[in-house]
Backbone atoms as SQL, in Angstrom:
CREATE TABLE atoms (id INTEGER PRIMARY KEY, chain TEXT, resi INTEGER, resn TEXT, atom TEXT, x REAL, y REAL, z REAL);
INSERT INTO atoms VALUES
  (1, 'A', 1, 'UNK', 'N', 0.835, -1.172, 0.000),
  (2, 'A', 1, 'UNK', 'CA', 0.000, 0.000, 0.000),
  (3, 'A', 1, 'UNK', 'C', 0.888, 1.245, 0.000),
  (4, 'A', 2, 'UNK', 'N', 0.392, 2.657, -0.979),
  (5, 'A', 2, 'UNK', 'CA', 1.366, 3.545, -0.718),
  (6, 'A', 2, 'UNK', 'C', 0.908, 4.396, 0.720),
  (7, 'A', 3, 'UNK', 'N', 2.385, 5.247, 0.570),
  (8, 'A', 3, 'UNK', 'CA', 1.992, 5.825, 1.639),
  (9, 'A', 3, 'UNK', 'C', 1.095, 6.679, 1.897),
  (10, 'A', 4, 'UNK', 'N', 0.549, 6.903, 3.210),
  (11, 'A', 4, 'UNK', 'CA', -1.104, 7.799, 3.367),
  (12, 'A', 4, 'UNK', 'C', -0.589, 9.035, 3.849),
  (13, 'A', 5, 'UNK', 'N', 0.345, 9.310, 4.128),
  (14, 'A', 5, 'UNK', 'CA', 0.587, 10.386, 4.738),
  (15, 'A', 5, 'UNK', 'C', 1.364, 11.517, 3.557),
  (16, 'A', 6, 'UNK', 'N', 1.067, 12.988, 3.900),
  (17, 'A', 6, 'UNK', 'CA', 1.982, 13.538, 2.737),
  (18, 'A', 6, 'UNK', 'C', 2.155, 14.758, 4.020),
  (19, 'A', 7, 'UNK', 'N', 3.077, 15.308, 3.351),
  (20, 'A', 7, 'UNK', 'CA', 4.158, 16.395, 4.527),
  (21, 'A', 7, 'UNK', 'C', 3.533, 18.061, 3.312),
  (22, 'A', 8, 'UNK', 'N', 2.949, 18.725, 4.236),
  (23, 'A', 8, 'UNK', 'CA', 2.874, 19.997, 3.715),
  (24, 'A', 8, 'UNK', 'C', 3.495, 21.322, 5.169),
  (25, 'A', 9, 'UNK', 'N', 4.096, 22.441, 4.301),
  (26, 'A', 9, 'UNK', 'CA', 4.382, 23.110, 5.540),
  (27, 'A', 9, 'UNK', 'C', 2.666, 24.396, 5.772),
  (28, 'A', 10, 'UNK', 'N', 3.472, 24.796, 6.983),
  (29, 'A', 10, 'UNK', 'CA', 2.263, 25.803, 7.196),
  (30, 'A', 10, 'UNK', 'C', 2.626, 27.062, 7.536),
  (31, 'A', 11, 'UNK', 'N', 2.821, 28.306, 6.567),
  (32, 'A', 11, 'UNK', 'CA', 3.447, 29.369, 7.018),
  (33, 'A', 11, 'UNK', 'C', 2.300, 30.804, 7.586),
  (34, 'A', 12, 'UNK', 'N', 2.666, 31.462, 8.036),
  (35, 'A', 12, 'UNK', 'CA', 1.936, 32.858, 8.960),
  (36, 'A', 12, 'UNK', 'C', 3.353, 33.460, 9.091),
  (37, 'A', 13, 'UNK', 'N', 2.670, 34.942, 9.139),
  (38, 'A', 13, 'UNK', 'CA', 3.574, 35.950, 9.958),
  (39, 'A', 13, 'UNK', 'C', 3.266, 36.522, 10.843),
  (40, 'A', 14, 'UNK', 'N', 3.799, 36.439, 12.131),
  (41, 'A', 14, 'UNK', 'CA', 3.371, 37.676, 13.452),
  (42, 'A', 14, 'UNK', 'C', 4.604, 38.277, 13.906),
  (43, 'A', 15, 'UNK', 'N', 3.863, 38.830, 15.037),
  (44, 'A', 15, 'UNK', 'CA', 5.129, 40.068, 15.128),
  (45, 'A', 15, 'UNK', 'C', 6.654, 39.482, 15.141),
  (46, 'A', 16, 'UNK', 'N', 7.305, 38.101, 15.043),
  (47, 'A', 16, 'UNK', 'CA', 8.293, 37.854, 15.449),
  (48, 'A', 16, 'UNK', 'C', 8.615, 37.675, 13.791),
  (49, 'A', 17, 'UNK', 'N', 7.844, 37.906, 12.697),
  (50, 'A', 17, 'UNK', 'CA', 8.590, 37.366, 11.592),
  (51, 'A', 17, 'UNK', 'C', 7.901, 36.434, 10.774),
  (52, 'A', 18, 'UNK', 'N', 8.009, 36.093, 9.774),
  (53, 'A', 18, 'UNK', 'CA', 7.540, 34.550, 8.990),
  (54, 'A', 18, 'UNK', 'C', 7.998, 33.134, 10.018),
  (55, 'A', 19, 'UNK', 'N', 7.027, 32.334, 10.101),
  (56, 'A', 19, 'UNK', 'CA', 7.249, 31.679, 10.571),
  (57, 'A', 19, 'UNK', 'C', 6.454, 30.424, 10.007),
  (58, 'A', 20, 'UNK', 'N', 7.233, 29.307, 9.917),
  (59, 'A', 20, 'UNK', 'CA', 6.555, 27.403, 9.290),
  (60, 'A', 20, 'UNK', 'C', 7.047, 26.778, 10.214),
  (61, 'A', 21, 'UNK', 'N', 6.107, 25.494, 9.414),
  (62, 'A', 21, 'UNK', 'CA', 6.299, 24.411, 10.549),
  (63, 'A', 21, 'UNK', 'C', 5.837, 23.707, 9.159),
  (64, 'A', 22, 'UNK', 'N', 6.634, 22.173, 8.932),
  (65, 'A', 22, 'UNK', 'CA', 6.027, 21.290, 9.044),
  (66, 'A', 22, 'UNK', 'C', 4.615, 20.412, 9.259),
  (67, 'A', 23, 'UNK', 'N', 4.107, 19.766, 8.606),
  (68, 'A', 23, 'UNK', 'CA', 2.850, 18.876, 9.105),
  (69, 'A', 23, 'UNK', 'C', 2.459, 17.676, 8.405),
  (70, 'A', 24, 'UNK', 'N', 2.192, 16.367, 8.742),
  (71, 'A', 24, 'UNK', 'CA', 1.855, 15.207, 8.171),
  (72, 'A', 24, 'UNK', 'C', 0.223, 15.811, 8.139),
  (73, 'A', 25, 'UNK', 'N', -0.113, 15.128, 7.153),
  (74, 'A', 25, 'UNK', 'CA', -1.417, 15.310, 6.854),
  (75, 'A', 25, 'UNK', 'C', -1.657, 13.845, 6.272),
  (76, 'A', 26, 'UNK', 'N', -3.241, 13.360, 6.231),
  (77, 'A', 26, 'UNK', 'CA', -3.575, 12.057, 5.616),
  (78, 'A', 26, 'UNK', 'C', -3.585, 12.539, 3.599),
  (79, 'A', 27, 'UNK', 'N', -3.614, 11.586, 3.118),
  (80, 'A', 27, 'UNK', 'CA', -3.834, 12.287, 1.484),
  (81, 'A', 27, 'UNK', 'C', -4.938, 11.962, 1.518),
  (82, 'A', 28, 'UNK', 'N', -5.300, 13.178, 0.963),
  (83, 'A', 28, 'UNK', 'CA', -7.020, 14.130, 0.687),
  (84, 'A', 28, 'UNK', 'C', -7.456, 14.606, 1.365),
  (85, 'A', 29, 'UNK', 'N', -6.370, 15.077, 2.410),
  (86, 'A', 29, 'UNK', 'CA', -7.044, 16.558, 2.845),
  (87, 'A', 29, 'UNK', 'C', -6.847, 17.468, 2.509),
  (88, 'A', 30, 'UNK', 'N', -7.830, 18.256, 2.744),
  (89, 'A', 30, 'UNK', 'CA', -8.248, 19.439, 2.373),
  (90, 'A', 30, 'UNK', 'C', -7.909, 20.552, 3.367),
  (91, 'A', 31, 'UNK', 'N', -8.077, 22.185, 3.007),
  (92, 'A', 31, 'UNK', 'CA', -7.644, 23.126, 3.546),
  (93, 'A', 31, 'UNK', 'C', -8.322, 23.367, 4.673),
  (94, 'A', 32, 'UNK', 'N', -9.441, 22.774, 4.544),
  (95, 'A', 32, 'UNK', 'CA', -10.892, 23.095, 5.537),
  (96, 'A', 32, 'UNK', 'C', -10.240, 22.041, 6.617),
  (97, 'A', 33, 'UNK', 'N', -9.979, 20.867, 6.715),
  (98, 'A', 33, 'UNK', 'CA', -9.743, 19.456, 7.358),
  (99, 'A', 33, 'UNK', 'C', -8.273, 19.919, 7.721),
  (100, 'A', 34, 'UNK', 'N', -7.622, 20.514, 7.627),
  (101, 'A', 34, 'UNK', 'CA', -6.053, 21.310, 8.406),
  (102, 'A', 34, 'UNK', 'C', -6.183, 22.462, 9.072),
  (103, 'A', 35, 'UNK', 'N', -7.733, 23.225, 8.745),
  (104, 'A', 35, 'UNK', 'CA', -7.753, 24.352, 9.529),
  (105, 'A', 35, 'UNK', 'C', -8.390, 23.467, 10.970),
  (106, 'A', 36, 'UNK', 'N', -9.258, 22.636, 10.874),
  (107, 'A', 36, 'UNK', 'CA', -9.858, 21.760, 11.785),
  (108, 'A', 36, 'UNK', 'C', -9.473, 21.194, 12.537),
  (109, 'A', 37, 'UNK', 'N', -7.645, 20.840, 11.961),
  (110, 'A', 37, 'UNK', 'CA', -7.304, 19.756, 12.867),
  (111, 'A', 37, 'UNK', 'C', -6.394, 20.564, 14.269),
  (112, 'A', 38, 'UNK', 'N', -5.663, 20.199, 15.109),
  (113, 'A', 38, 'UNK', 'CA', -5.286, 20.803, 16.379),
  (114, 'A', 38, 'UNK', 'C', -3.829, 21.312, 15.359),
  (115, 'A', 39, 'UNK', 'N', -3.933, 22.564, 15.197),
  (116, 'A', 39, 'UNK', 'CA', -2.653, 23.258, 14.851),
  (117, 'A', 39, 'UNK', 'C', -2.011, 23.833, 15.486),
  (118, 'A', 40, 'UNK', 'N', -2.780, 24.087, 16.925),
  (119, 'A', 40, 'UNK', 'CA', -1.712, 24.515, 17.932),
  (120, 'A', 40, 'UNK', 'C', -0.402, 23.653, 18.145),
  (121, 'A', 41, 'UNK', 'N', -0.982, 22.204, 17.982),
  (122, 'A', 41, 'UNK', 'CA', 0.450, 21.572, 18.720),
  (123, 'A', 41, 'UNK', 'C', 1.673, 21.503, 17.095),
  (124, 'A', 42, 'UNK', 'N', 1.559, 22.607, 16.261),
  (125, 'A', 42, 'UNK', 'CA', 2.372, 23.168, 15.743),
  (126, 'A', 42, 'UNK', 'C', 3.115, 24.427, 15.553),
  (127, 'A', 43, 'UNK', 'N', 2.325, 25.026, 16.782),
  (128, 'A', 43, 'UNK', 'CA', 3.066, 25.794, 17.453),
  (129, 'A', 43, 'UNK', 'C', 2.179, 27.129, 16.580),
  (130, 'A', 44, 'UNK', 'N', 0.963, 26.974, 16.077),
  (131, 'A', 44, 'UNK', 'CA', 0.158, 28.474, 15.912),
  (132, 'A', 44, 'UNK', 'C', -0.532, 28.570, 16.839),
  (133, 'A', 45, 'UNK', 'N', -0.545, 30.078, 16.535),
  (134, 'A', 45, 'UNK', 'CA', -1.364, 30.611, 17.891),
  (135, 'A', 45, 'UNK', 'C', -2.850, 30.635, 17.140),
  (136, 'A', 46, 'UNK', 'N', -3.288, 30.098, 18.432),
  (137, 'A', 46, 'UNK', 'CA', -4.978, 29.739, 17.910),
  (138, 'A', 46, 'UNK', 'C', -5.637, 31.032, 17.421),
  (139, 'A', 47, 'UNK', 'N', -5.670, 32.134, 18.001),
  (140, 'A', 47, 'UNK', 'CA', -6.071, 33.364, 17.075),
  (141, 'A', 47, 'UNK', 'C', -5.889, 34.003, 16.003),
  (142, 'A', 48, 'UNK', 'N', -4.957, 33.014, 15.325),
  (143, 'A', 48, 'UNK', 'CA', -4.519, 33.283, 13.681),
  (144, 'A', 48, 'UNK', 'C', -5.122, 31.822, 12.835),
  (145, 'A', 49, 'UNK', 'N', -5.384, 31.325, 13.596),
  (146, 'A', 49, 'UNK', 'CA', -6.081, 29.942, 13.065),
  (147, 'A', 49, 'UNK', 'C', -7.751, 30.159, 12.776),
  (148, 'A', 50, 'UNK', 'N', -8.150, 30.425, 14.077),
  (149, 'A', 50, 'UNK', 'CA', -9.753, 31.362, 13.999),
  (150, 'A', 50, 'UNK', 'C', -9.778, 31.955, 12.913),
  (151, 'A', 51, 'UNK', 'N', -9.194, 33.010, 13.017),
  (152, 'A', 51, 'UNK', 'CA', -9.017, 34.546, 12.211),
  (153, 'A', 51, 'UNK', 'C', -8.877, 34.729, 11.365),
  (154, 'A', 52, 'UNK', 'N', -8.017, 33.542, 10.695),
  (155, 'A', 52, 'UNK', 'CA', -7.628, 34.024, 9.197),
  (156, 'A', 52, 'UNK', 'C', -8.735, 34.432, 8.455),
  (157, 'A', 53, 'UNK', 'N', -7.761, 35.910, 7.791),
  (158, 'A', 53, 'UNK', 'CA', -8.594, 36.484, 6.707),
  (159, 'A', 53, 'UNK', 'C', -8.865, 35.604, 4.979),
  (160, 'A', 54, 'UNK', 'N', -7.538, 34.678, 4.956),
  (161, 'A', 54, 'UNK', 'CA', -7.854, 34.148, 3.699),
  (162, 'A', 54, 'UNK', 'C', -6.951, 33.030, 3.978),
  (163, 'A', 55, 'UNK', 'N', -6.447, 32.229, 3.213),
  (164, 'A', 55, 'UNK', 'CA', -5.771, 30.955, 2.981),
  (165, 'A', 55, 'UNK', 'C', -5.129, 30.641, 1.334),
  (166, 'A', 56, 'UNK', 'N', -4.414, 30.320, 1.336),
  (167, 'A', 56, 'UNK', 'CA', -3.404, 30.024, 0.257),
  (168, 'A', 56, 'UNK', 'C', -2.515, 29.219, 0.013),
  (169, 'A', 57, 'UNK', 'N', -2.078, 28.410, -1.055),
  (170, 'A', 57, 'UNK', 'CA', -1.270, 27.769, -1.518),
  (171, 'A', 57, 'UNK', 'C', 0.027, 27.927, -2.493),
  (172, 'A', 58, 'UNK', 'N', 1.125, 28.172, -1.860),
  (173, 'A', 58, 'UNK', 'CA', 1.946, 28.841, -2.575),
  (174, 'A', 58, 'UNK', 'C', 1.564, 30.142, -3.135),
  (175, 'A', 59, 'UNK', 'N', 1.206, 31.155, -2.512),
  (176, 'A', 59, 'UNK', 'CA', 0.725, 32.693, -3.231),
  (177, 'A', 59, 'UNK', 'C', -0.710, 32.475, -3.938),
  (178, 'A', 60, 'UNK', 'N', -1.225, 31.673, -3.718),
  (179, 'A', 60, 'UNK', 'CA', -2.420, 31.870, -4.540),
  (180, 'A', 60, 'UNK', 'C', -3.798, 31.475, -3.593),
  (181, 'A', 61, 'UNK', 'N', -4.625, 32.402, -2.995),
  (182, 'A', 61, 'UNK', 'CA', -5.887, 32.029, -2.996),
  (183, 'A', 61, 'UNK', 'C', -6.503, 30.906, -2.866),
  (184, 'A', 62, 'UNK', 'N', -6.441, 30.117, -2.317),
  (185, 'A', 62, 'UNK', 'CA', -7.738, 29.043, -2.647),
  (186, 'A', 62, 'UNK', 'C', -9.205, 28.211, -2.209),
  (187, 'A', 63, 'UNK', 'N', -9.484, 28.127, -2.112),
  (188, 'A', 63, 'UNK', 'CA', -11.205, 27.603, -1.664),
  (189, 'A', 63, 'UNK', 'C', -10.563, 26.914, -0.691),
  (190, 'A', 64, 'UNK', 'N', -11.301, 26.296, 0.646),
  (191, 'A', 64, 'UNK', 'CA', -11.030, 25.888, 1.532),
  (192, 'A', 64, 'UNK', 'C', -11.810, 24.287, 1.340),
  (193, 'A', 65, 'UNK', 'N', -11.833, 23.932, 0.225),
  (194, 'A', 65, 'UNK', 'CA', -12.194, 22.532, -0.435),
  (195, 'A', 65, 'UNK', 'C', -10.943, 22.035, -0.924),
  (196, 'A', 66, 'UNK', 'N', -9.890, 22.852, -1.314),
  (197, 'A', 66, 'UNK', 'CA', -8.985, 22.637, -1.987),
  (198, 'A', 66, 'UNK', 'C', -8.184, 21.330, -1.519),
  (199, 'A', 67, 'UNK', 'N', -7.619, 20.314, -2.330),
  (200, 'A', 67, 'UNK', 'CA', -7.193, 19.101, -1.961),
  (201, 'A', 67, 'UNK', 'C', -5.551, 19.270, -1.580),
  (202, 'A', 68, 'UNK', 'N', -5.130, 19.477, -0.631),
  (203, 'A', 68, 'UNK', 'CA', -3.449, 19.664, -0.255),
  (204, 'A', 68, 'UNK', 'C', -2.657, 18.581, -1.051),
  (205, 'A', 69, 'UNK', 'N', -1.504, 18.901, -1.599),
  (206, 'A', 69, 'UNK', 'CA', -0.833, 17.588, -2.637),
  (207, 'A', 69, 'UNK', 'C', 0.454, 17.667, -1.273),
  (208, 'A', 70, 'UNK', 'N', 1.477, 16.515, -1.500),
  (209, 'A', 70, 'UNK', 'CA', 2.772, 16.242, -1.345),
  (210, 'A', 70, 'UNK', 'C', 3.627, 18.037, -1.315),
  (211, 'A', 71, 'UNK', 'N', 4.362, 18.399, -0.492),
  (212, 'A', 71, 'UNK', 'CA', 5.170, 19.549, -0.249),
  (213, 'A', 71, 'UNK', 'C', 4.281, 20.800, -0.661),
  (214, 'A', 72, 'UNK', 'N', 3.056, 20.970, -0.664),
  (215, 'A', 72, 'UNK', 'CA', 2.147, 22.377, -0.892),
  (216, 'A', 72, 'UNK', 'C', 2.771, 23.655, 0.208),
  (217, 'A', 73, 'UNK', 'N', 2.725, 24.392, 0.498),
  (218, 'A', 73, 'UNK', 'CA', 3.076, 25.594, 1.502),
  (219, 'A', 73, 'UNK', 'C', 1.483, 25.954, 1.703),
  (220, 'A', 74, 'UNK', 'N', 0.921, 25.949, 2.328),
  (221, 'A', 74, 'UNK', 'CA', -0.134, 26.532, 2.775),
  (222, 'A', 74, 'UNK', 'C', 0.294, 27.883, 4.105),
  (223, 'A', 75, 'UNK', 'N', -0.429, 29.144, 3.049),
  (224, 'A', 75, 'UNK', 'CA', 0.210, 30.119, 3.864),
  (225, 'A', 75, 'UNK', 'C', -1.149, 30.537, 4.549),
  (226, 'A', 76, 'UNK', 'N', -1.720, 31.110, 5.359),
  (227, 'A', 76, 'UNK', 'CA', -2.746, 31.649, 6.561),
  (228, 'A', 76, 'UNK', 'C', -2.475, 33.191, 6.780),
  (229, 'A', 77, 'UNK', 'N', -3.132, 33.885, 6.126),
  (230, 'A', 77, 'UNK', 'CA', -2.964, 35.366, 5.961),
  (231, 'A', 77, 'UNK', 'C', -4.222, 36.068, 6.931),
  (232, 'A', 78, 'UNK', 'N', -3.072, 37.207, 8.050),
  (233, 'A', 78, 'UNK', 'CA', -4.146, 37.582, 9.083),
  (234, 'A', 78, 'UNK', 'C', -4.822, 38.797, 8.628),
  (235, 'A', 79, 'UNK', 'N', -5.832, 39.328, 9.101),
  (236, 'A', 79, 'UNK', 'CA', -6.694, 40.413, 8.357),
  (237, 'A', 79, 'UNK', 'C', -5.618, 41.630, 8.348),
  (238, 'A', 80, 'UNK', 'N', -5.760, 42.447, 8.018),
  (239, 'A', 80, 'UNK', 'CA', -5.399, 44.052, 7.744),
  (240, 'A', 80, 'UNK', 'C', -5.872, 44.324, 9.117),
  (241, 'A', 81, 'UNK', 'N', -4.880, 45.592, 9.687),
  (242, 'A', 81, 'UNK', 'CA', -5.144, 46.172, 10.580),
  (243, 'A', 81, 'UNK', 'C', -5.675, 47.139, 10.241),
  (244, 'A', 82, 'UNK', 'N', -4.658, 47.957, 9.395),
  (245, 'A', 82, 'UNK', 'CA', -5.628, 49.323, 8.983),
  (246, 'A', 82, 'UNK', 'C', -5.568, 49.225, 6.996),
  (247, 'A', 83, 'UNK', 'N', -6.685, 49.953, 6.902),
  (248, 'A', 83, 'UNK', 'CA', -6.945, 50.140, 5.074),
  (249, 'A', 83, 'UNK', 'C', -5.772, 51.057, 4.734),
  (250, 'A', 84, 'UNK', 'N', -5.199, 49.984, 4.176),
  (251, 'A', 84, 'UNK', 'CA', -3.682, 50.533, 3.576),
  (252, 'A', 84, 'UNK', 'C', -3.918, 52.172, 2.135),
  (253, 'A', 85, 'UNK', 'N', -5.552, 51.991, 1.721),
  (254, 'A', 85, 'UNK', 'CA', -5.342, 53.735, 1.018),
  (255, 'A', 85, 'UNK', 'C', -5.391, 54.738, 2.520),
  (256, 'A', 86, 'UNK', 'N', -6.143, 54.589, 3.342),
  (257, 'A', 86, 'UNK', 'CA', -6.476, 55.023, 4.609),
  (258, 'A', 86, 'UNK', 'C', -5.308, 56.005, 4.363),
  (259, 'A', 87, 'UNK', 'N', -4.131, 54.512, 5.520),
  (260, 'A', 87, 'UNK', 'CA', -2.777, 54.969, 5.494),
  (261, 'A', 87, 'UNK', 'C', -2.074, 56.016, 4.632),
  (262, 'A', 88, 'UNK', 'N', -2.112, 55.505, 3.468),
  (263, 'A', 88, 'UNK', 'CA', -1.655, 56.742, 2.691),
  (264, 'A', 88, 'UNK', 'C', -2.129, 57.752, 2.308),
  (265, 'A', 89, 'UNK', 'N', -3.285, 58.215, 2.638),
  (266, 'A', 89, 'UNK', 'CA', -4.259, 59.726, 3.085),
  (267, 'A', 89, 'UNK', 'C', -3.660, 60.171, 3.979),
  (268, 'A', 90, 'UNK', 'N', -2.925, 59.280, 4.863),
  (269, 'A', 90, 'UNK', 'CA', -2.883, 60.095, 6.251),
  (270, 'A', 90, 'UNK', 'C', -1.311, 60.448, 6.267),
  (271, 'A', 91, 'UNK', 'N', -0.320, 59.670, 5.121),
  (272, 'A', 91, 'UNK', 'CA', 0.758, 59.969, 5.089),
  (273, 'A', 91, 'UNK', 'C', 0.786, 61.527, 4.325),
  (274, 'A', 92, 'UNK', 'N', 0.100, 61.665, 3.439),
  (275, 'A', 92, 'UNK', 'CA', -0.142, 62.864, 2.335),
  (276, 'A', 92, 'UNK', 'C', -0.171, 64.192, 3.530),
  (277, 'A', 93, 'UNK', 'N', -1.329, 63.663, 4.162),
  (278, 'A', 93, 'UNK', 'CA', -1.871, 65.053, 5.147),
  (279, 'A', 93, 'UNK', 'C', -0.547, 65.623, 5.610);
C-alpha cells in the first residue's frame, strides 16, 4: 500500500517574523480538514487559526475545499489592521 501520509508546511507571519512548521497530513485533505485539525500543537497561535482572513497555496488564494498535494506551503494570511489607502491619506496630510 502507498503511503497515506503527505508532509505539507504551514506558514503565517506575526510580530516575530515569517514563521513554518512542518505537518503530516492524511492524502485528501483538504484546507478546511487542516484548519480543523489541532494546529496549535504546531506551534500556531490559535487566534490566527480562527481569524484568518484568507488561505493560500503557494501565493495563490484558494477555496477551503482545496485538496493539499505532497510539499504544498499553505500560507494563513491575518486580516489588515488598517486600510492601507487610509494609510496613505494620512501619510499625504
Amino acid at each position: 500500500m502507498a503511503n497515506s501520509k503527505i508532509t505539507v508546511t504551514i506558514a503565517w507571519a506575526d510580530a516575530g517574523g515569517a514563521q513554518e512548521r512542518e505537518a503530516q497530513v492524511g492524502v485528501g485533505t483538504t484546507i478546511n480538514d487542516l484548519l480543523a485539525s489541532d494546529l496549535t500543537k504546531h506551534g500556531l497561535p490559535l487566534e490566527l487559526v480562527s481569524g484568518a482572513a484568507g488561505v493560500g497555496v503557494w501565493g495563490r488564494v484558494r477555496p477551503k475545499t482545496y485538496v493539499l498535494r505532497d510539499g504544498d506551503r499553505v500560507e494563513l494570511y491575518a486580516p489588515l489592521k488598517a486600510d492601507p489607502k487610509e494609510q496613505r491619506r494620512r501619510r499625504v496630510r
